[in-house]
GUPAPA-706553 format. One line per field, with one value per residue (C-alpha): residue in one letter; y, x, z. Coordinates in steps of 0.2 Angstrom, whole numbers, plus 2048, in hexadecimal, padded with zeros to 3 digits. Each point is the difference from the previous one (the first is absolute). Layout:
N
code	[A:...]
c2	[Y:...]
c1	[X:...]
c3	[Z:...]
//
This chain:
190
code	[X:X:X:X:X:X:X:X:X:X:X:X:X:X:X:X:X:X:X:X:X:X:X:X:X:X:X:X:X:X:X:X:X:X:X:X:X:X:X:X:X:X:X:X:X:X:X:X:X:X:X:X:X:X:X:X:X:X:X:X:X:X:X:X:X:X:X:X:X:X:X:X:X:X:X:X:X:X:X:X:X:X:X:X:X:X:X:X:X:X:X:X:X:X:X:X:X:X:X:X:X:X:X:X:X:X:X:X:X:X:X:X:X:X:X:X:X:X:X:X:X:X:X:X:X:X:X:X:X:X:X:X:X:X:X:X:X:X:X:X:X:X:X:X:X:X:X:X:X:X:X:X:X:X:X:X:X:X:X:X:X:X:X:X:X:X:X:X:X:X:X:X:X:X:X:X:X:X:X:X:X:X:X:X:X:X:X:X:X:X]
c2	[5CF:7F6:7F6:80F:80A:7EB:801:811:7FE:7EF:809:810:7F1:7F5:812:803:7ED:804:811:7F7:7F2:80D:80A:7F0:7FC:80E:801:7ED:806:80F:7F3:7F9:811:804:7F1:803:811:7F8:7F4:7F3:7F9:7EE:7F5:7F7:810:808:7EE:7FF:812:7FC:7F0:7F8:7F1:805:7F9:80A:810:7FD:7FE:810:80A:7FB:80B:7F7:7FA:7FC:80B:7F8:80A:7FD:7F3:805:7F1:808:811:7FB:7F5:810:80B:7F4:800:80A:804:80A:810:80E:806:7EF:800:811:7F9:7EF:80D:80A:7EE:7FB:810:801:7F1:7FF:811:7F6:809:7F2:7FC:7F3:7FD:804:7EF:7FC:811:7F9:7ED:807:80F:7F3:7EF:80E:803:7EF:7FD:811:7F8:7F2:807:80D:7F0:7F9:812:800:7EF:808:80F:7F4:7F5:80E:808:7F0:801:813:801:80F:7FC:7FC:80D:7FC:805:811:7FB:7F6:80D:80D:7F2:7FC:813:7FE:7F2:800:801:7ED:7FC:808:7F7:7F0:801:803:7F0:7F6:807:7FC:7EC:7FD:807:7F3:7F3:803:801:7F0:7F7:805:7F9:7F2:7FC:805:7F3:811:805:813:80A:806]
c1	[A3E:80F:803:804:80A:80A:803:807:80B:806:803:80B:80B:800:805:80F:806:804:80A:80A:803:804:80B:809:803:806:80E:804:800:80C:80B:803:801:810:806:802:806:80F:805:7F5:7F8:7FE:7F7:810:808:7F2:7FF:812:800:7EE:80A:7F2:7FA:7FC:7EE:7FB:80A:7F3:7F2:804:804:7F1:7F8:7EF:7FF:7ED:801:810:80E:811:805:808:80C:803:804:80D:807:7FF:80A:80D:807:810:7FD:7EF:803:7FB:7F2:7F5:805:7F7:7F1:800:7FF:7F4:7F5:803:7FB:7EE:7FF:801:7F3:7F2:802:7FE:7EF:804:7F4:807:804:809:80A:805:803:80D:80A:801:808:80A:806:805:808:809:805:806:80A:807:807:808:808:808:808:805:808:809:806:805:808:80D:801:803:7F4:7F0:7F0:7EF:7F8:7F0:805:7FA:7F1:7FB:800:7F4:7F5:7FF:7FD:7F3:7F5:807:7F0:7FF:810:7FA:7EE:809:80B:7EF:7F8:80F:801:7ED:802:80F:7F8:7F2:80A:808:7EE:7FD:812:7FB:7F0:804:80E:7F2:7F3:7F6:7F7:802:7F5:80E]
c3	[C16:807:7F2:7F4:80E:804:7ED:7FF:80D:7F8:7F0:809:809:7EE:7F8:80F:801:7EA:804:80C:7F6:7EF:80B:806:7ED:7FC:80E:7F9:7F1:806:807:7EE:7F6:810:7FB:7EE:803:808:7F1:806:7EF:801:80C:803:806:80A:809:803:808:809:806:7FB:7F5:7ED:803:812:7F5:7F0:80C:80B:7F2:7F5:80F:7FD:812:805:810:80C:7F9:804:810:80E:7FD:7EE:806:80D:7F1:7F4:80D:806:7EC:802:7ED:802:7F9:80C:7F6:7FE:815:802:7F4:80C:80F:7F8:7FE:812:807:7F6:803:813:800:7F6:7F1:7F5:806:80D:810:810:802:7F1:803:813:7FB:7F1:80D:80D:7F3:7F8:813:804:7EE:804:811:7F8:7F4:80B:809:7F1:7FE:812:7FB:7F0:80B:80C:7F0:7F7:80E:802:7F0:7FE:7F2:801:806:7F4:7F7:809:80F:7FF:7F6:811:80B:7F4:7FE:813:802:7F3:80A:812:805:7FB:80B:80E:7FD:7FD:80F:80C:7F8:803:813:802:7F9:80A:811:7FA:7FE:810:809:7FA:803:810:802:7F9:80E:80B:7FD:7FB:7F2:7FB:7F3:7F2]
//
């Protein structure tokens, strides 16, 4: 009896994993049909308004992804264009935001490994915005679009800074522990 109850069971999570992936499709899919809305017809304009390559636009936009879906790397990218019209930015929130939830049939894993790179990209860009601010400012010009983008996606997966900070604290307290052994003569269990 195991067998038949393991194989239905197998089937129910085979089943979910497709809806996820279908609904991630479509919302790619949605991503283009925004695009074209706003004017957006050929590759080379979707990919000059993405600020992305015309090869990564085709593949993205082809929405046949085997299960991954967008990068964190490629959102932030997406976001930072100051020529995104507003309404493929909601369709990109949109994504992000079922995306971080597990609506796309991703494990808990996949879910917490995407919120927390989308968080460092995010931290990283948010840097490169700060500079942009301080340079803009000398140069009394206005600060990047994405500014504003940065802080509803840090709303979005804070949870991920805040996870990432304690895991930083607890590898440097290691480290320190065993900086400290070490100028003991000591051995001490990380």
């Amino acid at each position: 009896m195991a067998i038949p109850e393991q194989n239905s069971r197998c089937q129910l999570k085979c089943l979910m994993r497709r809806e996820g992936c279908a609904r991630q499709t479509r919302k790619i899919v949605e991503l283009k049909e925004a695009l074209v809305r706003e004017g957006y017809f050929t590759l080379d304009a979707q990919a000059k308004v993405l600020a992305l390559g015309r090869s990564t636009t085709w593949t993205i936009l082809r929405a046949n992804h085997k299960a991954s879906g967008l990068s964190p790397s490629v959102i932030i990218r997406i976001l930072s264009s100051p020529q995104l019209p507003p309404s493929v930015r909601q369709k990109l929130y949109e994504y992000v935001k079922d995306k971080i939830a597990g609506s796309y049939g991703h494990k808990g894993k996949q879910v917490r490994r995407f919120t927390a790179a989308l968080a460092v990209m995010m931290q990283l860009d948010l840097r490169r915005a700060v500079r942009q601010i301080i340079v803009s400012e000398a140069n009394e010009v206005s600060a990047p679009r994405s500014w504003t983008d940065m802080g509803y996606l840090r709303a979005e997966s804070g949870r991920a800074f805040d996870q990432r900070a304690d895991h930083s604290a607890d590898i440097d307290a290691a480290r320190s522990r065993r900086a400290r052994a070490s100028r003991l003569g000591s051995r001490v269990v990380p």
